[in-house]
Structures are given as C-alpha cells and as structure tokens.
C-alpha positions as CSV (number, residue, x, y, z in Angstrom):
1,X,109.1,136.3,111.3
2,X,106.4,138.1,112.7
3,X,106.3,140.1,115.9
4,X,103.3,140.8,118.0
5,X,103.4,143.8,120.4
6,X,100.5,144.8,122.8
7,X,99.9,148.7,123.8
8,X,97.5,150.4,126.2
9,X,95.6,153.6,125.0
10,X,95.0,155.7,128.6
11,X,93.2,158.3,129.6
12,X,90.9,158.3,133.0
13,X,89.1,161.3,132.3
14,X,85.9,160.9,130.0
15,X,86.2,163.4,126.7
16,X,89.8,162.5,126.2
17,X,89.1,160.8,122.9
18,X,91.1,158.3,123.0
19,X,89.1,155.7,121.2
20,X,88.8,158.3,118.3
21,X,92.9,158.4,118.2
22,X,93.2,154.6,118.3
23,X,91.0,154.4,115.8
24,X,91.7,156.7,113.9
25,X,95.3,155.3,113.7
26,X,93.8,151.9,112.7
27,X,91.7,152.9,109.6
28,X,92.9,156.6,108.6
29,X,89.3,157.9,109.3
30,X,88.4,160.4,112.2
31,X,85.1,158.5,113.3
32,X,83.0,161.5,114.9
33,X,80.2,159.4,116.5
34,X,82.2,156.6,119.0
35,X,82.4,157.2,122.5
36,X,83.7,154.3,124.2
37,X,82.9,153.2,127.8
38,X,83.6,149.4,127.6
39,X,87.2,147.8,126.8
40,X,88.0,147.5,123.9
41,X,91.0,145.3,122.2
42,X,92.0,146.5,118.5
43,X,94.2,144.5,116.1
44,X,96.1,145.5,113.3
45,X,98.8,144.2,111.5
46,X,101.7,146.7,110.3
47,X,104.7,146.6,108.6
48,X,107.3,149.2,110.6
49,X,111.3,148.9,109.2
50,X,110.3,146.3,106.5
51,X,109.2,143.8,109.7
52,X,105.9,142.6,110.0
53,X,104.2,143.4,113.4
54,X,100.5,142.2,114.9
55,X,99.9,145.3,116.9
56,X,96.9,144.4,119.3
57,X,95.7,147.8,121.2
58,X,93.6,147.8,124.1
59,X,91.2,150.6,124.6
60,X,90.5,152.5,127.0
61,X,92.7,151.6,129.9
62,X,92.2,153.0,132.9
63,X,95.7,152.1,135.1
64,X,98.8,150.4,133.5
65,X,98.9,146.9,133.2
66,X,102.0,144.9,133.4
67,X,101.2,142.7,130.2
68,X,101.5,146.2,127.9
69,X,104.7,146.4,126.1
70,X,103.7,149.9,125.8
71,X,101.4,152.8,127.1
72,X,100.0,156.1,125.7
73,X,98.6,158.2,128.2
74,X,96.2,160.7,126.6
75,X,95.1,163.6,127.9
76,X,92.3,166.8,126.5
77,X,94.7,170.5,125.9
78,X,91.2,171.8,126.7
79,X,90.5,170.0,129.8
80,X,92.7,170.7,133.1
81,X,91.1,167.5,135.4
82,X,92.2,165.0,131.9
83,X,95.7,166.6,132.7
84,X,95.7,166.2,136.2
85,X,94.6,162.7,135.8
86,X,97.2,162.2,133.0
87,X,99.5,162.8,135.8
88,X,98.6,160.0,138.1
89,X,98.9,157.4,135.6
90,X,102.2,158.2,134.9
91,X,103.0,157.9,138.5
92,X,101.1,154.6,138.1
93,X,103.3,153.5,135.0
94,X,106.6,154.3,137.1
95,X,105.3,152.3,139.8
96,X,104.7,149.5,137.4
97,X,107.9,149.8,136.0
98,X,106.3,149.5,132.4
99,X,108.8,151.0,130.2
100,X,108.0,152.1,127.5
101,X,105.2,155.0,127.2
102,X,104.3,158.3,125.7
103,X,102.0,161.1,126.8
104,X,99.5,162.3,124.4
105,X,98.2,165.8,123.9
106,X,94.9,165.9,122.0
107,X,92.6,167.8,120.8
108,X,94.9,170.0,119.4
109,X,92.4,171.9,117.1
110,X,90.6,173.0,120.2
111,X,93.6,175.6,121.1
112,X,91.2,178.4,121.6
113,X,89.5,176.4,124.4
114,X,93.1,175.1,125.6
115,X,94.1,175.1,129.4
116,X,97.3,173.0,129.2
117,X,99.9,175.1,127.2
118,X,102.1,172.2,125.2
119,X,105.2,173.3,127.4
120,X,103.2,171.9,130.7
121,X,102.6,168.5,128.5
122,X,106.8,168.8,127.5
123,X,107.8,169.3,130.9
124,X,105.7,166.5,132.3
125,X,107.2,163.8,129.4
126,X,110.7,164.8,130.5
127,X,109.9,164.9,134.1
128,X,108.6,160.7,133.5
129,X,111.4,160.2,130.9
130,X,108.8,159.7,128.1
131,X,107.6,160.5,124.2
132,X,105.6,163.6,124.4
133,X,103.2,165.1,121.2
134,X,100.0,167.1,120.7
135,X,98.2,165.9,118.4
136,X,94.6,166.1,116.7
137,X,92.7,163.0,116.1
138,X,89.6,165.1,113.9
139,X,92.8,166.9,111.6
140,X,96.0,164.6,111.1
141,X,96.3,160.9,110.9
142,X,100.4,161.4,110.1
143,X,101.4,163.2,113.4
144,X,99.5,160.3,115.4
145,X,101.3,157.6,112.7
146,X,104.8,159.0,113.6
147,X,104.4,158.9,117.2
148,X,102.7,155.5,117.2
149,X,105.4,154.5,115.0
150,X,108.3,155.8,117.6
151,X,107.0,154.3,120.6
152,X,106.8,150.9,118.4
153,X,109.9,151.3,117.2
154,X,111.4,152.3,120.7
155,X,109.5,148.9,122.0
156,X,111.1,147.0,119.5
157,X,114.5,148.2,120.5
158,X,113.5,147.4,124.4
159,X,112.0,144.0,123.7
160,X,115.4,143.1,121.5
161,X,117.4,144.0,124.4
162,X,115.6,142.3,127.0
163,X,116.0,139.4,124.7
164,X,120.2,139.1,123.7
165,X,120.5,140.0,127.7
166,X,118.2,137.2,128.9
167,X,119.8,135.1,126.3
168,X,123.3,136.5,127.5
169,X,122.5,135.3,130.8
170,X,121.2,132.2,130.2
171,X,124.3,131.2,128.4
172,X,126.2,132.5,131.1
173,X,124.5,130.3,133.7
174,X,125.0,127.2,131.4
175,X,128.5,127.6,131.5
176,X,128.4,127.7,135.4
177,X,126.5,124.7,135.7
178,X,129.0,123.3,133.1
179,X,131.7,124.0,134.6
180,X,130.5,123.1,138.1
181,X,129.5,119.4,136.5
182,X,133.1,119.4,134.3
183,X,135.4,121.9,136.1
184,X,138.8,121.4,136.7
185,X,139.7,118.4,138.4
186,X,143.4,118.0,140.2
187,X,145.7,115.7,139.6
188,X,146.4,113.1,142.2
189,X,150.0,112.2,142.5
C-alpha cells in the first residue's frame, strides 16, 4: 500500500535557499541557477523502511498551512533577519498546532560569513520541541536525506497514531450506540 505524505519547505526571508534544498533532495544535484519566487509543488516517490511513500513538497511556503503533515522551516547561518523570521513561523506552526516540523540551518559552507552560531538554531528547536540541523544544500545531499528522512519517518509514526486512536474511538462509540440500542433490559416479574 502506498502512503502519500505532504510537507512545506519555509523560509520568509528571500536568500534562504530553500528551493535549492528541496531540490536538491529530489534529484541529488545542487542546481546553482533557481531562485524561486512563485509556489511551487514537488513530487517524488520514495521508498523509506521498505514502504512506498508519494512525498508531494510544496515550495516556498510562507506561513504554515494546516493541510501539511509536516513543515521545515529554513533559515540562512549567514543572515540574522532569515533567523529572526525563522522565529515567527514557528510561533505560527505552534499556533497552528501542525505537529510535526524541523528547523533548518543552511548555508552551512558559508561559516565565515555566519551570524547565527548552530547553538542559537539548537536552542530555538528545543525551545519549539522540534528536529534541528545545519546543513548545506551546495556540499551534502546525505545530511539533508537523513533529516528529511526523520521528520518522514517521525510523520509516519504521528499519522499511524492519529489513525489506531481515531479507529480506537470510533469502535468505542459503536459499542455505546450498541449498547444504548441492545443494552440490558430488566426482567419484569
């Protein structure tokens, strides 16, 4: 069976690069010449723990959506206003009680340009409960596999809990409205 799972690639402020680390997670190749102003919706299909997934990726996103079963927030080490901005979409994301997200580091080859050390970027993920990586989309296409590939994998786990406890429930109300219909009955004498 296959399993289809939507994420949102964010970052407000313009030099993130988060087009080049969506795509470069989609074909291997760090594409040098995008820059990406309009919407765009990316699909892939994936095999994750021997289970076939339709990953559809939507990029850039500006502000969390409630469809996502998943957001990356991204934001430039070199750039303190991507941070900043970085910030208020994870107050967004708690607001819109999306679940499952990760903040995103990038640009990590820049680090003599850096002005967000990797321990504000740390302390922020804890502080919003979160995945938390620098990565570089021009250098390594494995260290943005592996974190893609947790916050799958951690969606997954969410979605197939949602599921047996909505299906947990739903038996649960059956047997109300079973026993409501049936229920013990008392014996007239």
């Amino acid at each position: 069976m296959d399993f289809s799972l939507q994420l949102c690639i964010g970052g407000q402020h313009p030099g993130v690069a988060s087009s080049r680390l969506t795509l470069r997670l989609l074909t291997h190749r760090f594409l040098m010449d995008i820059f990406s102003v309009l919407d765009s919706l990316y699909r892939k299909r994936l095999s994750i723990d021997g289970r076939q997934l339709n990953l559809e990726v939507f990029d850039p996103c500006s502000q969390p959506v409630e469809w996502a079963d998943g957001f990356v927030v991204v934001y430039n080490i070199s750039n303190r206003t991507s941070f900043i901005n970085a910030e208020n979409i994870l107050q967004q994301i708690r607001e819109t009680r999306i679940e499952n997200f990760c903040l995103v580091g990038n640009k990590q080859d820049l680090c003599h340009a850096r002005q967000i050390f990797e321990q504000e970027g740390r302390s922020l993920a804890q502080d919003n409960h979160c995945l938390f990586q620098e990565v570089s989309a021009a250098e390594s296409y494995q260290e943005i596999a592996n974190l893609f590939t947790q916050l799958i994998r951690q969606v997954m786990e969410h979605l197939k809990y949602r599921a047996d406890r909505r299906r947990y429930s739903s038996s649960k109300s059956m047997a109300k409205l079973i026993n409501n219909m049936f229920g013990k009955r008392r014996k007239s004498m």
